[in-house]
C-alpha positions in Angstrom: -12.6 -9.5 19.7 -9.8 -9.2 21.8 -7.3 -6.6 22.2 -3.2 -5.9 21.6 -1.5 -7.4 24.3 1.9 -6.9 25.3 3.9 -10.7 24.2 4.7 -12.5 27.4 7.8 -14.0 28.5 9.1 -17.1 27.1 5.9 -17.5 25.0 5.4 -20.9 23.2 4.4 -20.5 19.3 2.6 -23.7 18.5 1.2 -25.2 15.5 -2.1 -24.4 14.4 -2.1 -20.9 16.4 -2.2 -17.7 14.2 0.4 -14.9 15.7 -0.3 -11.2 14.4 2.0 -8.5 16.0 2.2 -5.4 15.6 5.0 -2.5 16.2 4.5 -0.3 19.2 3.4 2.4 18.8 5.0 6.3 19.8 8.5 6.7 20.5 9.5 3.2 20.9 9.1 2.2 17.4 11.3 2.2 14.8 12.8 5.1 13.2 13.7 4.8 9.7 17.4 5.2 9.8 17.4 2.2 12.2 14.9 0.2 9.7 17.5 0.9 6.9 20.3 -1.4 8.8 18.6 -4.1 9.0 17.6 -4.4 5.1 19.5 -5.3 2.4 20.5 -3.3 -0.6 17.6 -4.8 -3.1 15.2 -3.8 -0.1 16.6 -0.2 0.6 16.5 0.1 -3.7 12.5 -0.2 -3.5 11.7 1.6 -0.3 13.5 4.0 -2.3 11.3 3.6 -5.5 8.5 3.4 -2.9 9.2 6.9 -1.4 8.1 8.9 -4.7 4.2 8.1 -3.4 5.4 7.9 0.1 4.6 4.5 0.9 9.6 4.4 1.5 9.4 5.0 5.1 6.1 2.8 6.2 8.0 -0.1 4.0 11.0 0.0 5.2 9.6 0.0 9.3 7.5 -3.5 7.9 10.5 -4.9 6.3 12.2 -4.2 9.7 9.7 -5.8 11.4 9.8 -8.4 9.5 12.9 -9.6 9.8 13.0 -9.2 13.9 9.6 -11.0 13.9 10.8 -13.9 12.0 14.4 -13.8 13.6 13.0 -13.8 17.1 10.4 -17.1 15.9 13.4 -19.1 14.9 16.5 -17.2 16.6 18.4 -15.7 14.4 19.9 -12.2 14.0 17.5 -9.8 11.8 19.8 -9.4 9.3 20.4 -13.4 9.1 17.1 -14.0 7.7 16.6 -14.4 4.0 13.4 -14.2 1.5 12.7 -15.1 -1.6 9.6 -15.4 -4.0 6.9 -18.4 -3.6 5.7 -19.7 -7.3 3.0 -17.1 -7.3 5.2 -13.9 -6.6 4.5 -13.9 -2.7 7.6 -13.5 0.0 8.8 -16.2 1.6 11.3 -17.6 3.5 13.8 -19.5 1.6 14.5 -22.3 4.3 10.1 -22.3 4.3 10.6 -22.6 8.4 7.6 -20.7 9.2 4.6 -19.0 7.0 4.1 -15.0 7.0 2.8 -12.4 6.0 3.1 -8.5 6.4 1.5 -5.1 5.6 1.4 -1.9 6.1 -1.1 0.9 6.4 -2.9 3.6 8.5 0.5 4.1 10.5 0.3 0.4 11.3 2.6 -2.3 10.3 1.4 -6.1 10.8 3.0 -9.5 10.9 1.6 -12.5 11.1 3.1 -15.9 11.5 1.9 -19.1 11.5 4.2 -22.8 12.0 2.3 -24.8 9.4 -0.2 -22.8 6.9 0.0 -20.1 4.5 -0.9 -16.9 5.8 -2.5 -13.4 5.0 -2.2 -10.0 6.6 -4.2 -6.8 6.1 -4.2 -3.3 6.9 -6.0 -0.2 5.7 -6.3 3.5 6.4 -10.2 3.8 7.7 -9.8 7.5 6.0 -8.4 5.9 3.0 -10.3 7.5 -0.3 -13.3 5.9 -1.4 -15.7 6.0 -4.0 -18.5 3.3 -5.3 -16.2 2.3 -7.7 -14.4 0.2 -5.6 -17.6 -1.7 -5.1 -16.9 -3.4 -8.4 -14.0 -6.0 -6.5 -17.3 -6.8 -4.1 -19.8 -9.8 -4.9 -23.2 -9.5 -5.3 -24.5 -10.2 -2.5 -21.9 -8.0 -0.8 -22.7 -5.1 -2.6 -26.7 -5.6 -1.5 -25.4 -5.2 1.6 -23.2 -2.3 1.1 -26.3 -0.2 -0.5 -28.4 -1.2 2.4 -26.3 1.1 4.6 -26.6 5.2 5.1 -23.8 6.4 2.7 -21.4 7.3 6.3 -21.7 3.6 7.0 -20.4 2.2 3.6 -17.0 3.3 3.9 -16.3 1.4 6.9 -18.2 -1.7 5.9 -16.6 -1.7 2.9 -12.9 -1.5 4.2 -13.9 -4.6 6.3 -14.2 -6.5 3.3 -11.7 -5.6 1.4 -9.0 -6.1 4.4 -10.5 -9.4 4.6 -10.4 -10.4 0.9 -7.0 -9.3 1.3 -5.7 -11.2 3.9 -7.7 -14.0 2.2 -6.0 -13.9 -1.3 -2.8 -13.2 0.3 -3.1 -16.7 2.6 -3.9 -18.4 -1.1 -0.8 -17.3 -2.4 -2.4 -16.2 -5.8 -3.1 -12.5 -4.6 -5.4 -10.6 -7.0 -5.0 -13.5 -9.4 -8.2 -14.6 -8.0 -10.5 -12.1 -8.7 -11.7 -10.6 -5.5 -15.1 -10.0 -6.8 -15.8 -13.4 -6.7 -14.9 -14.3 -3.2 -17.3 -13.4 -0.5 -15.7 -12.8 3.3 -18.9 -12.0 4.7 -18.4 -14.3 7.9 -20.3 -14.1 10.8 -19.1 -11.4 13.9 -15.8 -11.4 11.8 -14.2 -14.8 11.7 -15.2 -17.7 9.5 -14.1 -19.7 7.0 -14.3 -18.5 3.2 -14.4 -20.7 0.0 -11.8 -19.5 -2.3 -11.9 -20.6 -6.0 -8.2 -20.7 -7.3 -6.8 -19.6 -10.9 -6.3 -22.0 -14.2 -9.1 -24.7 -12.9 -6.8 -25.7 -9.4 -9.8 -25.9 -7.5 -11.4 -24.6 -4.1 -9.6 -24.3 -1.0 -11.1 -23.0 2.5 -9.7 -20.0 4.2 -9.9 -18.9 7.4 -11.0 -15.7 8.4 -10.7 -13.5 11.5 -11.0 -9.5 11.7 -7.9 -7.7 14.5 -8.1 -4.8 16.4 -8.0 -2.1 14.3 -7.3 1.1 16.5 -6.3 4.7 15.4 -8.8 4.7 12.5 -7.6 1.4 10.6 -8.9 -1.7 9.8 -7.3 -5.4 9.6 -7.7 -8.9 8.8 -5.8 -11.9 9.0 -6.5 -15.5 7.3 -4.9 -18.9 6.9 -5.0 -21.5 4.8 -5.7 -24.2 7.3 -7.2 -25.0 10.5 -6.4 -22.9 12.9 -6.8 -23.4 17.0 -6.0 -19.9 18.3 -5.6 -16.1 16.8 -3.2 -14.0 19.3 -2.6 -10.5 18.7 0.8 -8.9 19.8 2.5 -5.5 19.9 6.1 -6.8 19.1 8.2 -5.5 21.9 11.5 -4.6 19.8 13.8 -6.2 22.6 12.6 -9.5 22.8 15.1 -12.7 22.3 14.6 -15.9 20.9 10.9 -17.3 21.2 9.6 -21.1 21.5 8.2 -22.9 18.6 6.5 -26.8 19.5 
């Protein structure tokens, strides 16, 4: 697995790639004030309900990023760029240009992009509280696994699979309508394809996989709901302009 790498000049998004950036880290990111003008009202409104468990702050800085993400893929202002809800709940864009996702989590925010398939992001806080409770969303099979491991080891192991079921159900665009217990994401050195079986008899689709650089105690996962040639990983340098999409 590769690193974060800082995007290039006059990078070419293609179709079938899977772009995942990330906001940089330290003093160059975004503070919140700044975040709060490039949302709208309805989005400063739930950062606001948001801040009464302190998740305000961390969604407003993903909402930010967001929007300059998406603006620089198809080269419009920030503030230009409009979502609304898919069928299933999920945000989306209302012209449906590009497919994204986003989350937030262990001080990280994550986008990830893709031309042509649905996507799903993850992110968790590797210190995030656990307890063998949460095995409950894991298959069986998963959670032989799990209790094979010393108790220190579980946590960890255990965050990789639910980032990954995630991303998974969030590249679906059911969410937790699928019940994540019946999903299995154990793929092979952390990428593979996953057999998803959708909601109200609609079938099964394939997802793919892949695990991202975690860093600074988190752990993330991306997927997409279609073939995909190429996984890049980006911190999003907040000056960039207009990017190339083919």
């Amino acid at each position: 697995m590769g690193g974060w790498a800082t995007v290039p000049s006059g990078l070419v998004v293609r179709s079938g790639e899977l772009h995942v950036f990330k906001a940089p880290p330290g003093p160059s990111g975004q503070d919140v004030e700044e975040a709060r003008g490039l949302v709208t009202d309805e989005e400063r409104d739930m950062a606001e309900a948001l801040g009464r468990v302190g998740d305000g702050a961390a969604f407003l800085r993903t909402r930010a990023l967001t929007r300059r993400v998406l603006g620089w893929v198809l080269g419009r202002s920030p503030v230009d760029i409009e979502f609304c809800r898919s069928e299933h709940g999920r945000p989306a864009l209302v012209d449906r240009e590009v497919c994204f996702s986003a989350a937030y989590g262990g001080g990280q925010q994550l986008v990830a992009v893709s031309l042509d398939s649905e996507v799903g992001v993850d992110v968790q806080d590797g210190e995030v509280a656990y307890g063998e409770n949460l095995h409950l969303s894991l298959t069986e099979w998963e959670q032989r696994l799990l209790r094979r491991l010393s108790p220190s080891a579980r946590r960890m192991f255990f965050l990789s699979l639910w980032t990954r079921k995630e991303a998974v159900l969030r590249a679906t665009g059911y969410g937790l309508r699928v019940p994540p217990e019946e999903v299995d994401v154990l793929v092979e050195d952390g990428a593979g394809a996953v057999a998803v079986p959708l909601p109200d008899g609609a079938g099964v689709v394939e997802v793919q996989v892949r695990d991202l650089p975690g860093g600074r105690g988190a752990v993330a996962a991306a997927a997409v709901a279609g073939p995909v040639s190429a996984l890049h990983t980006w911190i999003f340098d907040l000056s960039l302009q207009q990017a190339h999409c083919h």
